[in-house]
N, C-alpha and C positions, 0 to 999 in steps of 0.2 A: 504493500500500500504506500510506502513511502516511495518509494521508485516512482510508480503512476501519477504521483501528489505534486514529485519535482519538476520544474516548469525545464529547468537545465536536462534531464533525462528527454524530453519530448523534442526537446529542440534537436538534440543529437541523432535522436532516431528517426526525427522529418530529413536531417541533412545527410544522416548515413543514408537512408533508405532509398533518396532523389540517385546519389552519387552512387549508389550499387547497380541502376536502373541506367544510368549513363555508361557504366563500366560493361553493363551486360549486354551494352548495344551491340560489339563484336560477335559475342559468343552466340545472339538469338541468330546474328546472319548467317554464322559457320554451319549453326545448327539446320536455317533453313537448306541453307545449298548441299548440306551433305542428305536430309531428308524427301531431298528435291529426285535422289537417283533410284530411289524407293521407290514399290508400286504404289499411286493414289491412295490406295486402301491403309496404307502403312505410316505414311508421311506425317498423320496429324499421334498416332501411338506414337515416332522416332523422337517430335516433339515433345511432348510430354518427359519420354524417358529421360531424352538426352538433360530437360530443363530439373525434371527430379534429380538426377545426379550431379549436376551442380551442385544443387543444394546440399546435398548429403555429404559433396565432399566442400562444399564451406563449412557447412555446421561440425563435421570433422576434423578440419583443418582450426579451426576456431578453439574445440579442444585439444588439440597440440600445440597452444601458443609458444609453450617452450620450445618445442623443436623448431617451431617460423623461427621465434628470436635465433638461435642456433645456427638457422641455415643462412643467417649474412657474416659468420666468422669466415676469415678467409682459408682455405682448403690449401690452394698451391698459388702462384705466381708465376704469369708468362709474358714476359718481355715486361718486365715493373709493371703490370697490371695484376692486383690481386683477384682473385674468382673463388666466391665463396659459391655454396651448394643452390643460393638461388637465381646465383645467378648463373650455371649450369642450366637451372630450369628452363628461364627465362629464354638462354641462347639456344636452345634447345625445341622450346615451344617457337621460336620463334623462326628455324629453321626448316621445322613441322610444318608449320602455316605457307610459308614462303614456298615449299618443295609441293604443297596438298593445292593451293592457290595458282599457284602456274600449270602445275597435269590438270589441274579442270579449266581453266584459260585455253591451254591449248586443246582438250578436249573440246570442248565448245567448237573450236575453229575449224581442229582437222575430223573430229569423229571419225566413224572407222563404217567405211563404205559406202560413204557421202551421207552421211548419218550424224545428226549431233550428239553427244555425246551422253546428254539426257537420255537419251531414249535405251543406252545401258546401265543396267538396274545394278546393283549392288543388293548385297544380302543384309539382312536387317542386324544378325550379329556384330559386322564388320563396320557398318555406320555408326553403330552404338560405341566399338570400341575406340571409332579414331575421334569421336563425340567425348568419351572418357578423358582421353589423352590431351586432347584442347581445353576439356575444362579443367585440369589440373593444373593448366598455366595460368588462364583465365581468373580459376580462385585465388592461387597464391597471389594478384597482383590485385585481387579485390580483398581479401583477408590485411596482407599488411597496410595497406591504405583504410582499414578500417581498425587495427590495432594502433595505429597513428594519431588516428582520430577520436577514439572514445575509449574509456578505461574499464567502461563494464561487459562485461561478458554477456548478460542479460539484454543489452541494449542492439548489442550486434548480432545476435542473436536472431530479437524479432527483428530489423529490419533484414537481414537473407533474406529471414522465410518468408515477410512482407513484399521485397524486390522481386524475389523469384514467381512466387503468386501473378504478380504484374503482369511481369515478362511471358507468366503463362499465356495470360490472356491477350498480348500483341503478337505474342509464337506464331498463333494460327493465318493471322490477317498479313503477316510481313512473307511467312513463308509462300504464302497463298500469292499475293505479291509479286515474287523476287520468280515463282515460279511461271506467271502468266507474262512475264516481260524480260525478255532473252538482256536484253538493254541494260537494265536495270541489275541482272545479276550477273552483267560483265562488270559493270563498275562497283559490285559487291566486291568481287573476286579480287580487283584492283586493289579493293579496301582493306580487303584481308592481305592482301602483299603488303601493303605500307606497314598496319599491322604488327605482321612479324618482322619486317627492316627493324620496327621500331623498338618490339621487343629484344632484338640481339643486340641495340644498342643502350639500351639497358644495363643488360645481362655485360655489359662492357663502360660501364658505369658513364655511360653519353648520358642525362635527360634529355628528352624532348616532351615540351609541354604538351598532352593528349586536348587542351585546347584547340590549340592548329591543327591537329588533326580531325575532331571534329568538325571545327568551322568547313574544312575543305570539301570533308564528305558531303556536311549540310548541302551547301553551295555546289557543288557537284551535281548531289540528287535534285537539288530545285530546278539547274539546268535540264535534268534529263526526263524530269518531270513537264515542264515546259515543249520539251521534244517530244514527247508522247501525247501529249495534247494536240498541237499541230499536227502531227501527224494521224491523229484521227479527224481531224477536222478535215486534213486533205484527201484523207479515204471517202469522206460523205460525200454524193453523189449531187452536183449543183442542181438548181431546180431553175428550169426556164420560165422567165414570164410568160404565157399564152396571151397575146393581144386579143385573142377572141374568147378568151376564157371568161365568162363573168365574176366579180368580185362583189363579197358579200353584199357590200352596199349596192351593186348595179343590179337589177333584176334582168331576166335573160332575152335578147332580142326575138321575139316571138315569130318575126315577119322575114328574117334572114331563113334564108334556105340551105 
């Protein structure tokens, strides 16, 4: 009761809970494009699971904080660059993404027998696992940015379960989405390259503010949103004026033949 009473608890879990729901913007799109190679019938379960397991390994990773704290001592040193265990992770997921992001890019382009690439299906186990493996980068860099941020366990806590819940509910309509417009999950796949650059530079102690990287996406998709528009508007089929057509207001020439 004292928790729910502090006006300081509520604020941290509206600011964690926003900033988990921005962090998980990646992972909902990795999640769609790899649920994308799935039969229909499958795509909105691959969902689900892939977002349940997030969770479960935040909420996991949440109690292991000691180990998180642990994994940024340094391990070895290569070329005066020290590399502790997360940021192994990190360069690692981030090589994941960068290596999974360009075979579906180029999938896309070449497919196999003039075939796009969508239209070969993967097994529901094997999407689940490389699902697994993304979100284990994904949490660790939403866990420490949330150990950073709040001292309670309880607080980071509900917002996961809170974020994740969210994400549940954008999963369906992004993947739905990313999957009816080839366009649109080119310049996902692009997003997930930057992405992973960004995570191995990381993982190699560069920051790059995920600001600018948002901003670009934004502005990217509003473009390509805008291109999607016109270009239905230039598929609608023109309508000719009829000069002898009557219009509502004119009643019909009775006497013409």
């Amino acid at each position: 009761m004292e928790l729910l009473a502090s006006p300081e608890a509520w604020i941290a879990f509206a600011t964690l809970t926003v900033l988990e729901l921005v962090l998980g913007i990646d992972n909902i799109i990795f999640i769609a494009i790899l649920a994308d190679k799935l039969p229909r019938e499958q795509r909105e379960m691959a969902r689900r699971v892939g977002l349940f397991l997030a969770m479960f390994m935040r909420l996991g990773l949440l109690l292991v904080l000691a180990w998180i704290v642990g994994l940024v001592a340094p391990l070895f040193t290569v070329l005066g660059q020290d590399i502790s265990g997360r940021d192994l992770i990190l360069i690692g997921g981030g090589l994941f993404l960068v290596w999974k992001s360009t075979s579906e890019i180029h999938g896309s382009l070449e497919g196999e027998a003039g075939h796009t690439a969508a239209s070969i299906k993967a097994t529901f186990a094997a999407v689940i696992l490389q699902i697994m493996v993304i979100d284990l980068v994904f949490s660790l860099d939403s866990i420490i940015t949330a150990v950073g941020m709040v001292d309670d366990l309880r607080v980071m806590m509900a917002a996961v379960i809170v974020s994740v819940a969210l994400m549940t509910l954008f999963a369906g309509p992004v993947g739905r989405f990313v999957s009816d417009h080839p366009s649109i999950k080119m310049l996902a796949l692009a997003f997930l390259v930057l992405v992973g650059v960004v995570l191995i530079a990381e993982g190699l102690d560069h920051h790059v503010p995920k600001g600018y990287i948002y901003f670009a996406m934004a502005f990217s998709l509003g473009v390509e949103l805008l291109n999607i528009r016109l270009r239905r508007r230039a598929r609608q089929p023109m309508k000719l004026h009829n000069p002898y057509e009557p219009t509502s207001d004119q009643p019909p020439d009775s006497g013409r033949s």
